[in-house]
One Martini backbone bead per residue (centre of mass of N, CA, C, O) as a GRO file, in nm:
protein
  140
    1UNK     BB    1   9.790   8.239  15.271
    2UNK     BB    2   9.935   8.489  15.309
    3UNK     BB    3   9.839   8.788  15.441
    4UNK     BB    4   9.944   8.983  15.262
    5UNK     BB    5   9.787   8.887  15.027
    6UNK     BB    6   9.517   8.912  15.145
    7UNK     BB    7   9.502   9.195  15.196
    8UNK     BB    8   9.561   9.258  14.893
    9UNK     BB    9   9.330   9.132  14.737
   10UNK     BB   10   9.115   9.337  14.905
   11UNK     BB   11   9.229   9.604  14.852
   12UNK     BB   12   9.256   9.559  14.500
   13UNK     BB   13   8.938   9.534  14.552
   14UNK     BB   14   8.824   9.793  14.716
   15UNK     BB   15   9.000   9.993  14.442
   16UNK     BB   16   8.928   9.843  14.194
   17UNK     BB   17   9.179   9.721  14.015
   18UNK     BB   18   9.098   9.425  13.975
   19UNK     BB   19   8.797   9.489  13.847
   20UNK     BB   20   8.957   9.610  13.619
   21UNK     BB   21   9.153   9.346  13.550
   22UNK     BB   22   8.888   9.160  13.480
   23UNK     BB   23   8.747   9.352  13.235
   24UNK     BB   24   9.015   9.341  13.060
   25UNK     BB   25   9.043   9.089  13.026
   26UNK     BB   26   8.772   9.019  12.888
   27UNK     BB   27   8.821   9.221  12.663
   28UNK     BB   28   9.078   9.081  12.560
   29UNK     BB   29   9.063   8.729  12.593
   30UNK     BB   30   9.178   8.645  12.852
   31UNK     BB   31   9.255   8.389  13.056
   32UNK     BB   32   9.190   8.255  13.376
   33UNK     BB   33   9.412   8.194  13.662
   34UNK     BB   34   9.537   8.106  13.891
   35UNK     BB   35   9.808   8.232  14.159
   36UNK     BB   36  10.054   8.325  14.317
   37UNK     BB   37   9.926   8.529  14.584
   38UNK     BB   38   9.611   8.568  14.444
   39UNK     BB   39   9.647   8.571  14.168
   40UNK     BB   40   9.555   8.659  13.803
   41UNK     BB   41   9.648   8.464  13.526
   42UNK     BB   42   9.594   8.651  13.193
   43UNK     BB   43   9.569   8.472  12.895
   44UNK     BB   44   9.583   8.585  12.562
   45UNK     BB   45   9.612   8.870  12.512
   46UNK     BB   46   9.539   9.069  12.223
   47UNK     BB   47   9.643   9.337  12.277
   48UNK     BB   48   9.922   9.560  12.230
   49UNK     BB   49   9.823   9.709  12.485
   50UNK     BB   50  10.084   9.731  12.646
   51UNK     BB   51  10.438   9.727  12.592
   52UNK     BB   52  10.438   9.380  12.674
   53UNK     BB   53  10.496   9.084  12.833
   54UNK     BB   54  10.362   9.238  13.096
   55UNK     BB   55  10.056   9.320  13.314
   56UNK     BB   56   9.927   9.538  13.588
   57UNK     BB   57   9.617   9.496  13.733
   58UNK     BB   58   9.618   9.479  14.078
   59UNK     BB   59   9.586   9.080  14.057
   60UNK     BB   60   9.623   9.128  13.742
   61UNK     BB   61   9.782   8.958  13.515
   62UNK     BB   62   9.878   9.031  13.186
   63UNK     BB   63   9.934   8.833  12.855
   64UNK     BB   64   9.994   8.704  12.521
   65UNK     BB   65  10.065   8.464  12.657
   66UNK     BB   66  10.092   8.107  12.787
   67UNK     BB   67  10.303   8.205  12.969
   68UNK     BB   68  10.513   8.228  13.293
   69UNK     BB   69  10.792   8.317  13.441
   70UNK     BB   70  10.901   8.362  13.735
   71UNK     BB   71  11.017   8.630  13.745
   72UNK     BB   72  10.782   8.757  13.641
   73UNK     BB   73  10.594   8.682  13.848
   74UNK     BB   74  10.769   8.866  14.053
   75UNK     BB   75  10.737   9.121  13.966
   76UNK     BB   76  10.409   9.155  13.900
   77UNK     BB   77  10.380   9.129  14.230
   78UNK     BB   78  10.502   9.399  14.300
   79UNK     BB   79  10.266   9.523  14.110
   80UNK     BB   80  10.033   9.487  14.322
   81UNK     BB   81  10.131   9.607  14.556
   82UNK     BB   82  10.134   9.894  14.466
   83UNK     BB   83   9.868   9.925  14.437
   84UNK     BB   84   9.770   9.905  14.676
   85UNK     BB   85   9.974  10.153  14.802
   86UNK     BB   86   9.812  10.364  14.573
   87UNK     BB   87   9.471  10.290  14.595
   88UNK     BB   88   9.504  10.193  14.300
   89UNK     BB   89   9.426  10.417  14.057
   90UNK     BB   90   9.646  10.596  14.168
   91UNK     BB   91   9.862  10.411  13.979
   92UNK     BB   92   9.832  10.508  13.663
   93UNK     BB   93   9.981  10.774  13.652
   94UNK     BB   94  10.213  10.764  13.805
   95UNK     BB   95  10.332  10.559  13.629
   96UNK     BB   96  10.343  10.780  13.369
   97UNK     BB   97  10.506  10.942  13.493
   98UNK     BB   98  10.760  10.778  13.557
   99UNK     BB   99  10.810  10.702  13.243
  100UNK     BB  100  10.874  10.982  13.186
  101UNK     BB  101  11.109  11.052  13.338
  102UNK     BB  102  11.272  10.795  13.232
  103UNK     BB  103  11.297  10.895  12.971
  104UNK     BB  104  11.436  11.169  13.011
  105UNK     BB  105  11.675  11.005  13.251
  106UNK     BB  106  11.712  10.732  13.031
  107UNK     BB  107  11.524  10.722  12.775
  108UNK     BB  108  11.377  10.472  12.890
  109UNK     BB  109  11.087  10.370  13.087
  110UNK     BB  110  11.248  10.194  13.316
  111UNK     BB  111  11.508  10.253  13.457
  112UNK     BB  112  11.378  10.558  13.588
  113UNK     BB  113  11.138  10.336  13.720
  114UNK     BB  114  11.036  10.337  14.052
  115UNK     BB  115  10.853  10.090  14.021
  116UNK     BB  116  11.005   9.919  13.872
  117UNK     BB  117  11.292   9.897  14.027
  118UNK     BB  118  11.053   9.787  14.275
  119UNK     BB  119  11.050   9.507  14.100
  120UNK     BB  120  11.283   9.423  13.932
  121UNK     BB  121  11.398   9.469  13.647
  122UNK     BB  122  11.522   9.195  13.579
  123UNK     BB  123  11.249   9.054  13.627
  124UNK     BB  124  11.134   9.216  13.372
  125UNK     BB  125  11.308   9.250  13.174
  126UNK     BB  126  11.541   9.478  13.210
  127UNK     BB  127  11.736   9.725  13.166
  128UNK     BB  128  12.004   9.924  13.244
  129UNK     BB  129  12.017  10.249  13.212
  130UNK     BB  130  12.201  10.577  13.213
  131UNK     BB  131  12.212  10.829  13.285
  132UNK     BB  132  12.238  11.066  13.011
  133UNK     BB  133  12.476  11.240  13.164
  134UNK     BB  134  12.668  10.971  13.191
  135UNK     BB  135  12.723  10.972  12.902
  136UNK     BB  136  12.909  10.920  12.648
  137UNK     BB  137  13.044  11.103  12.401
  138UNK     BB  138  13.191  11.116  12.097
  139UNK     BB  139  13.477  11.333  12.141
  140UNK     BB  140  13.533  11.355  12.460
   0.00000   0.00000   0.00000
């Protein structure tokens, strides 16, 4: 394993975020598999929330499903890297301020959130929406 995935996998465990993310996971009834790049990739998660395909706690990956495509794996992986750049456990908030934002200025969760930006929209199945004020509206 690359040094950058050891470094994060350390850091992950040190704030905590990933025994946060091993916690949900047996909560949730996850199973857990090794994954690459130091990842725990937790399948059958139970539970609704939060809305997504996949989602990532520390170096845990969570998802209600059995299988992981390779693009969403790269995605989630970047959400990794988020945490440890976070310090861990605030990158909770800010992810929700992030999410808040993008509401205000693109109507939906993810276009103007900068997290998911730089984990890459489209590998995480996210579309692009306009910011609000530049979308036409009819009879203008």
């Amino acid at each position: 394993m690359d040094k950058r995935f050891r470094f994060r996998r350390v850091a992950n465990s040190l704030n905590l975020a990933t025994p946060l993310g091993l916690l949900i996971a047996r909560i949730g009834g996850a199973t857990r598999q090794p994954g690459p790049n130091g990842l725990i990739l937790a399948f059958g998660y139970r539970y609704r929330f939060p809305v997504a395909s996949a989602f990532t706690i520390g170096n845990v990956v969570l998802t209600r499903s059995n299988s992981l495509n390779h693009r969403l794996v790269l995605h989630e992986d970047r959400h990794a890297t988020q945490w440890a750049w976070c310090a861990g456990l605030p990158m909770l908030p800010l992810y929700l301020i992030a999410m808040l934002v993008s509401a205000i200025v693109c109507g939906d969760r993810a276009s103007c959130n900068v997290f998911e930006r730089l984990a890459d929209l489209e590998d995480g199945g996210y579309p692009r929406a306009p910011l609000r004020w530049r979308t036409r509206r009819s009879g203008d």
